[in-house]
C-alpha positions in Angstrom: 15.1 -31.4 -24.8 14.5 -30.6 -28.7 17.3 -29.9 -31.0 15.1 -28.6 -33.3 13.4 -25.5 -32.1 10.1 -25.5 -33.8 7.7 -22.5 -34.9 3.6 -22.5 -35.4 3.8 -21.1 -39.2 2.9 -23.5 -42.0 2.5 -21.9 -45.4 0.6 -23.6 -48.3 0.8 -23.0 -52.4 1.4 -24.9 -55.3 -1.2 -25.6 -58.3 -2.9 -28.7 -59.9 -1.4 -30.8 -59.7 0.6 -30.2 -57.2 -0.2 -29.4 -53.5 3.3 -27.5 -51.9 3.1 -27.3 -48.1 6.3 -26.1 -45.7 5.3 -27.6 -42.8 7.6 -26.2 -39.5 10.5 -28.8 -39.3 10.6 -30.1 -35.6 12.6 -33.3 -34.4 10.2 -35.3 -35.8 11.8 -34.7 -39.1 15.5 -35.5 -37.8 15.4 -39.0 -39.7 15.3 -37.3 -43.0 17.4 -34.9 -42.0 20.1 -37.3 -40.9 19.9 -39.2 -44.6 19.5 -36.1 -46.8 22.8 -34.9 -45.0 25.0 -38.2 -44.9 23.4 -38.3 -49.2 26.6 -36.9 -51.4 24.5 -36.1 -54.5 22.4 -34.0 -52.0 25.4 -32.4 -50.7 26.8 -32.0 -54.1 23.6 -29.7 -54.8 22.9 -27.9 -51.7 26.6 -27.4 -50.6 28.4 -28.3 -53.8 31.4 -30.6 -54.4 33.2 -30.5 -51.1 31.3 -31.4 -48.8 30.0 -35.4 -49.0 28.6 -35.8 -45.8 27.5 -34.3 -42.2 27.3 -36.8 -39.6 24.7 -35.9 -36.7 26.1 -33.5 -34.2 26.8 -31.1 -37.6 23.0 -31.7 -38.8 22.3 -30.5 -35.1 24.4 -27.4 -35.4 22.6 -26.2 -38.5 18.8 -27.0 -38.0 19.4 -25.9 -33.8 19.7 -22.3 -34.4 18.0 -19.5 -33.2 14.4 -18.8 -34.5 15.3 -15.2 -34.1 17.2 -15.3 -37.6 15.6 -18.7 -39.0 12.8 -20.3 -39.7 13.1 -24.2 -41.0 10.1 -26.1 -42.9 10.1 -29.4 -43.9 8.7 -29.4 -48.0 5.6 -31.6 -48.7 4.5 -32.0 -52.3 1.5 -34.4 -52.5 1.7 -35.2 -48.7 5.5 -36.4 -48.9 8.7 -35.0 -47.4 10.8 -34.0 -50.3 13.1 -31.8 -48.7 13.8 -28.7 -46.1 14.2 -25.4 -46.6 14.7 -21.9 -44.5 13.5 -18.4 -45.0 16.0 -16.1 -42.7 16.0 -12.2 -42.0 18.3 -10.6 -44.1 
């Protein structure tokens, strides 16, 4: 079973030089997730200075949601993973 429940959208942009792709996160991109969340200086900016670390099950609760309310992309500049983001209803 997946923990991450994955979409078919993949949305492209950027300029030269720079190629931007969100890509639709799926397990597959767990092992970033898992260091990007256990990384206090990435914490520090996405959460700010009280959170230091999520260990697994948390990363699980917040990328296993409902697609119903969330959509989750993995960021690729250049072909590399740089980081996830999320476009929600609001």
């Amino acid at each position: 079973m997946s923990i991450i429940e994955s979409h078919n959208i993949t949305l492209y942009g950027g300029n030269d030089p720079y190629k931007i792709v969100l890509r639709p996160l799926s397990d597959a991109y767990l092992p970033y997730l898992y260091k990007w969340n256990a990384d206090p200086e990435v914490l520090y900016w996405s959460e700010g200075d009280d959170v230091t670390s999520y260990p697994p099950e948390i990363v699980h609760q917040i990328y296993g949601g409902s697609l119903q309310e969330t959509l989750y992309f993995a960021i690729e500049v250049n072909g590399e993973t740089i980081g996830d983001c999320r476009l929600q209803r609001m």
